[in-house]
N, CA, C and O atoms as a GROMACS GRO file, in nm:
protein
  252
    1UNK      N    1  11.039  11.250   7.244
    1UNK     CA    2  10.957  11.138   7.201
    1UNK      C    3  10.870  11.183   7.083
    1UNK      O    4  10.811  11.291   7.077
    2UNK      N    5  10.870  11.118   7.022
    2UNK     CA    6  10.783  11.138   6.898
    2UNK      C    7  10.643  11.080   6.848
    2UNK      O    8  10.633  10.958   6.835
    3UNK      N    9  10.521  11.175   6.815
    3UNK     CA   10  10.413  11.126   6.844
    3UNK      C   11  10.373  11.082   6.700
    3UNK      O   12  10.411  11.139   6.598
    4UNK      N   13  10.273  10.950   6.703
    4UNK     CA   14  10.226  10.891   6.586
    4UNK      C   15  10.122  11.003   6.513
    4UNK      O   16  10.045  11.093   6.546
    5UNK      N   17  10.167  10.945   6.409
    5UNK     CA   18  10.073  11.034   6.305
    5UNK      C   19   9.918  11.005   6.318
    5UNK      O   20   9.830  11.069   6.261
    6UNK      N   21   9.904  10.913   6.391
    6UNK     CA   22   9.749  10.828   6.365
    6UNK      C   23   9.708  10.838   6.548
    6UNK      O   24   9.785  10.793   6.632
    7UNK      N   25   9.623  10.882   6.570
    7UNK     CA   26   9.488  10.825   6.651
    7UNK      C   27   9.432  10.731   6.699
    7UNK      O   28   9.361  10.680   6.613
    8UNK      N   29   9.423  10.664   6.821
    8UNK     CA   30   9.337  10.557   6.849
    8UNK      C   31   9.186  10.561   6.777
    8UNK      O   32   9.128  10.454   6.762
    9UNK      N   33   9.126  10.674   6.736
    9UNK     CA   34   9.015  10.677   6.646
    9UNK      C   35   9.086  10.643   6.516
    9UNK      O   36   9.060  10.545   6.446
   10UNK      N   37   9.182  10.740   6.491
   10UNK     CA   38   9.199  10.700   6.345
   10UNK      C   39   9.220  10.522   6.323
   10UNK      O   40   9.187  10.456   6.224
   11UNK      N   41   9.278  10.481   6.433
   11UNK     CA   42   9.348  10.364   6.406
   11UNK      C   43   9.196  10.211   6.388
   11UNK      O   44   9.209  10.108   6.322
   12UNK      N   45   9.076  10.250   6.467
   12UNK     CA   46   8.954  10.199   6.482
   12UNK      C   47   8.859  10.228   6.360
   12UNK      O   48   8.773  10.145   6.329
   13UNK      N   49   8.873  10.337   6.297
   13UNK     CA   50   8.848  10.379   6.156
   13UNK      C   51   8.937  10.266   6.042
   13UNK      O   52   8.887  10.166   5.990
   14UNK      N   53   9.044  10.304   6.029
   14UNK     CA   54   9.103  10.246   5.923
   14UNK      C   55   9.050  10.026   5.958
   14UNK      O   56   9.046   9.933   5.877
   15UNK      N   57   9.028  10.029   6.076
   15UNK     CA   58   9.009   9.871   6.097
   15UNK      C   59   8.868   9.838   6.036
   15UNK      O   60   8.837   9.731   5.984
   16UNK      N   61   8.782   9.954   6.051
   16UNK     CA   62   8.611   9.880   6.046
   16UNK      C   63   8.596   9.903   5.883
   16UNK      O   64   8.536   9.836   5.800
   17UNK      N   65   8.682  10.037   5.868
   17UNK     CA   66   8.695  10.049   5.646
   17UNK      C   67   8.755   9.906   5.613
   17UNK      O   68   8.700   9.843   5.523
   18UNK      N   69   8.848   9.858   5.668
   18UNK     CA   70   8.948   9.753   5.609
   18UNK      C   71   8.814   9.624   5.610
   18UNK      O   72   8.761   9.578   5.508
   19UNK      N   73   8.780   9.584   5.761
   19UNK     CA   74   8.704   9.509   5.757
   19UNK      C   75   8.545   9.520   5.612
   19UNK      O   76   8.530   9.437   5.521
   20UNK      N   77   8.484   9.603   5.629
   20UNK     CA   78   8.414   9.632   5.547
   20UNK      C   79   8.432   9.626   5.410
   20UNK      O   80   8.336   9.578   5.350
   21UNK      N   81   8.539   9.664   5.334
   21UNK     CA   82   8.586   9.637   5.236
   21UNK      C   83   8.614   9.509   5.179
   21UNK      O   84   8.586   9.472   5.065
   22UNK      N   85   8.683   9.432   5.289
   22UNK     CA   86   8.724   9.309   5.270
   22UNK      C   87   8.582   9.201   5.268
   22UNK      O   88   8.572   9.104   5.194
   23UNK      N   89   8.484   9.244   5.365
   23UNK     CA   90   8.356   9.157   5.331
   23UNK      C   91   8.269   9.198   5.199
   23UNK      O   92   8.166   9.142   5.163
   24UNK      N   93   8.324   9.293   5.143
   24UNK     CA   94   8.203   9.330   5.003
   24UNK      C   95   8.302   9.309   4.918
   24UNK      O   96   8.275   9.337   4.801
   25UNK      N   97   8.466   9.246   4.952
   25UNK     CA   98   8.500   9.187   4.830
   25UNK      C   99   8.427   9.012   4.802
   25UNK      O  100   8.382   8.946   4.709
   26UNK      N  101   8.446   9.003   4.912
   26UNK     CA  102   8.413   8.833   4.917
   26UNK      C  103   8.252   8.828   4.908
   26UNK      O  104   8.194   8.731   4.859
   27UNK      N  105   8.197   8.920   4.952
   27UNK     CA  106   8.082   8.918   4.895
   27UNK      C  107   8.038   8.912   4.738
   27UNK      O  108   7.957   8.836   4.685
   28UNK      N  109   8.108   9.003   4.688
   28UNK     CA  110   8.128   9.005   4.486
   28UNK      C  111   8.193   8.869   4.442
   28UNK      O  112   8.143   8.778   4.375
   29UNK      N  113   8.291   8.876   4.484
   29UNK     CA  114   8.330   8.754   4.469
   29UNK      C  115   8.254   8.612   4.426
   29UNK      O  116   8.253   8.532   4.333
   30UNK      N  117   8.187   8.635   4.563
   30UNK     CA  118   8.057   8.478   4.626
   30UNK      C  119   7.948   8.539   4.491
   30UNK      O  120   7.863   8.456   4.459
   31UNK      N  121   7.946   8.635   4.435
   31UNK     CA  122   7.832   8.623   4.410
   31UNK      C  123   7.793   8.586   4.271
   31UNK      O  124   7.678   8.598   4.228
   32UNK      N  125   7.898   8.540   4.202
   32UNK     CA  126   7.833   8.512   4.082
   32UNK      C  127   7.864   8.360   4.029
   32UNK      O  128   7.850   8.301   3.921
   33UNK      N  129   7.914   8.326   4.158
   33UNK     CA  130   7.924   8.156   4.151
   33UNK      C  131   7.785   8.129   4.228
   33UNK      O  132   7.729   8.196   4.315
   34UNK      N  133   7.755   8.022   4.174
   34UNK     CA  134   7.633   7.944   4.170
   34UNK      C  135   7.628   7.864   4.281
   34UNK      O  136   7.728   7.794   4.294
   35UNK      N  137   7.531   7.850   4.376
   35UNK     CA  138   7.493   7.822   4.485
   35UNK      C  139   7.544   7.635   4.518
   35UNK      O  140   7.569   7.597   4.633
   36UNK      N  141   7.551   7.563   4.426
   36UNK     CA  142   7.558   7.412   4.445
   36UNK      C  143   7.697   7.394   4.337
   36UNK      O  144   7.719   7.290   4.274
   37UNK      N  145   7.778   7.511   4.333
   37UNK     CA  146   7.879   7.433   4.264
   37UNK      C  147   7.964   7.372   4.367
   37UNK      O  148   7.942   7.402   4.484
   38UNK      N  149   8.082   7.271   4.330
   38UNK     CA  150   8.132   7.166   4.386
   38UNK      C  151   8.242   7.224   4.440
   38UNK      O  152   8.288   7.312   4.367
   39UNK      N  153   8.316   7.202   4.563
   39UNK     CA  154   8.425   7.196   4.599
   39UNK      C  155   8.448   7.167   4.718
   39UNK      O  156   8.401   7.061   4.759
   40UNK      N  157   8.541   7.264   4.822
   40UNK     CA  158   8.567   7.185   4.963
   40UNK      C  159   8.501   7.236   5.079
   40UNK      O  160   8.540   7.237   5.196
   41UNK      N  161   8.368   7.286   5.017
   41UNK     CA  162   8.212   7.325   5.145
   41UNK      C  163   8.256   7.155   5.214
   41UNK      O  164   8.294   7.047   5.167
   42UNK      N  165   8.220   7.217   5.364
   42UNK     CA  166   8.119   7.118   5.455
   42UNK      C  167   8.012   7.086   5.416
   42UNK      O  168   7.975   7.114   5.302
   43UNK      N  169   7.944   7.023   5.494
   43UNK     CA  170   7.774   7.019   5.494
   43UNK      C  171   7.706   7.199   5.555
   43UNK      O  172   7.745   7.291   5.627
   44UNK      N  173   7.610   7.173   5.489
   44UNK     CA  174   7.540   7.318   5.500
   44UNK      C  175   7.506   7.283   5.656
   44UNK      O  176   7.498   7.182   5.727
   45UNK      N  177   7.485   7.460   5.674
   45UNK     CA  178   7.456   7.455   5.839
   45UNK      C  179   7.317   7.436   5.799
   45UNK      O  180   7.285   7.377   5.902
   46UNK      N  181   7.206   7.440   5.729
   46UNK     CA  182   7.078   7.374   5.766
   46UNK      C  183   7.088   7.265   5.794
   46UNK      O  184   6.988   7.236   5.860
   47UNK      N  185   7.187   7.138   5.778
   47UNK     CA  186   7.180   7.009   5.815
   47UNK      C  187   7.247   6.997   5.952
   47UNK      O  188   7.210   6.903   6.022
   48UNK      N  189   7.293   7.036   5.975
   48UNK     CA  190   7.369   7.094   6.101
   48UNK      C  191   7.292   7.136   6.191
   48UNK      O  192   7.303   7.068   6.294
   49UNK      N  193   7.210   7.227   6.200
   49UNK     CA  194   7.088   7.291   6.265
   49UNK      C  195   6.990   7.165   6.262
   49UNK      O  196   6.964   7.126   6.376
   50UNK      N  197   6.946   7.114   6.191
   50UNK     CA  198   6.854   7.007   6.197
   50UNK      C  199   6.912   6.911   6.275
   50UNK      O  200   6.822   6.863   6.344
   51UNK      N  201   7.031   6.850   6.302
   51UNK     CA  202   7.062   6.733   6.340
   51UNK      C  203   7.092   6.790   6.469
   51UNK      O  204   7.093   6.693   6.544
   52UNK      N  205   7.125   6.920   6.553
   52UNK     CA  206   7.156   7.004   6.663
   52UNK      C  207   7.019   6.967   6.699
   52UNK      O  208   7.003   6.879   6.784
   53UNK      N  209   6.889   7.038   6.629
   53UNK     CA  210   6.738   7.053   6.666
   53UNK      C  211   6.685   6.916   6.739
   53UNK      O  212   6.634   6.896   6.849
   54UNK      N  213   6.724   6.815   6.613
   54UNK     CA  214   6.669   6.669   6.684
   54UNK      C  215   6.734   6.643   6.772
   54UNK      O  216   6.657   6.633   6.867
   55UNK      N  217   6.863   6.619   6.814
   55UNK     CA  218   6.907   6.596   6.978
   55UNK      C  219   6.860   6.683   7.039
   55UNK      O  220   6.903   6.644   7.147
   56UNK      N  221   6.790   6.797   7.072
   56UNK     CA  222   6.758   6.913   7.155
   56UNK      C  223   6.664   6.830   7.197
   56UNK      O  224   6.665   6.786   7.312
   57UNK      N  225   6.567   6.797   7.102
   57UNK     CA  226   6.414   6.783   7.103
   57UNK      C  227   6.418   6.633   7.204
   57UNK      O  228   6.355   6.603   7.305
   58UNK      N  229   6.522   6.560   7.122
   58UNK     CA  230   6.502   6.407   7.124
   58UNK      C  231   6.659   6.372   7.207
   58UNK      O  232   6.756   6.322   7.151
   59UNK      N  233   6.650   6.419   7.381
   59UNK     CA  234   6.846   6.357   7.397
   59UNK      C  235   6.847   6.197   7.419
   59UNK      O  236   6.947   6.137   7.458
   60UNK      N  237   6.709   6.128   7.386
   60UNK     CA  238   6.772   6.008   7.388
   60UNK      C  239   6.866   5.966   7.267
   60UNK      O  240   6.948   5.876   7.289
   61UNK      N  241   6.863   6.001   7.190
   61UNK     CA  242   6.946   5.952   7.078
   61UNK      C  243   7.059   6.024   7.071
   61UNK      O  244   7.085   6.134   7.119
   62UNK      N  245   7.139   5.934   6.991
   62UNK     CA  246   7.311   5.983   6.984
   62UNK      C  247   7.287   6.030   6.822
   62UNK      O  248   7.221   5.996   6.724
   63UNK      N  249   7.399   6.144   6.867
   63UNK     CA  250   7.448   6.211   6.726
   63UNK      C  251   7.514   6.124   6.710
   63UNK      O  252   7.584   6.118   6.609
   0.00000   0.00000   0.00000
């Protein structure tokens, strides 16, 4: 039988580099586009959070 070249560490390593990498691309990415340009965003989660908050506060009313 023949044993892998790689490690259950190695293999948990190469995942959290991959992950990591991949969020500070999209991070660079995100970052030099401008906060309110247009495309296929949802609504921001502050409006989301606010409209969650007021039914918390207030369950007579319907979302």
């Amino acid at each position: 039988m023949r044993r892998h070249p790689y490690t259950w560490l190695h293999l948990i390593v190469l995942v959290i580099v991959a992950f990591v990498l991949g969020f500070l691309v999209v991070a660079l990415w995100n970052h030099g586009r401008p906060s309110g340009s247009s495309g296929a965003e949802g609504p921001s989660s502050h409006s989301v959070v606010s409209v969650l908050a007021t039914a918390v506060a207030d369950p007579t009313t319907a979302l």
